[in-house]
Residue, then its C-alpha position, 0 to 999 in steps of 0.5 A: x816438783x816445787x811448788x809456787x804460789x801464783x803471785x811470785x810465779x807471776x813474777x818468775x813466770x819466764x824463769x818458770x817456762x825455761x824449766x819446764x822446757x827442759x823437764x822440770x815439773x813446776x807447780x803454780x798454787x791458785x789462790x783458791x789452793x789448787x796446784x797446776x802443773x806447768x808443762x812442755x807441750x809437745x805438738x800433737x803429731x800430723x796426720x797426712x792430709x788426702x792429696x798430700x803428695x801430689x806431683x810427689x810421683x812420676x810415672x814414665x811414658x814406658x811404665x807398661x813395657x815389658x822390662x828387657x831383664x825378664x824376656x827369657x821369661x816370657x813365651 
């Protein structure tokens, strides 16, 4: 990780996302001496929402039919 002093990382900031993007670890030293880690963020994964899927399934007029394949079974 490189480490850069906050002024010049001011001037190099959209040099700087470009390799954080790509996976290099970047480090901007504040002017009080802490070191921040510049880095990608992924977005956080999506929970399913209640009612999500709505209209996504169909049911058919003949879903409670007995199925034609299964009548040697029946009594």
């Amino acid at each position: 990780m490189h480490v850069l002093e906050l002024k010049e990382a001011q001037s190099r900031l959209s040099e700087l996302l470009r390799e954080a993007a790509v996976g290099k670890e970047v480090g901007i030293r504040h002017t009080d001496g802490v070191v921040f880690r510049l880095v990608l963020m992924e977005d956080p994964p999506r929970r399913p929402r209640y009612g999500s899927a709505r209209d996504a399934i169909e049911i058919s007029d003949d879903f409670e039919e007995p199925l034609d394949d299964f009548e040697t079974y029946e009594s």
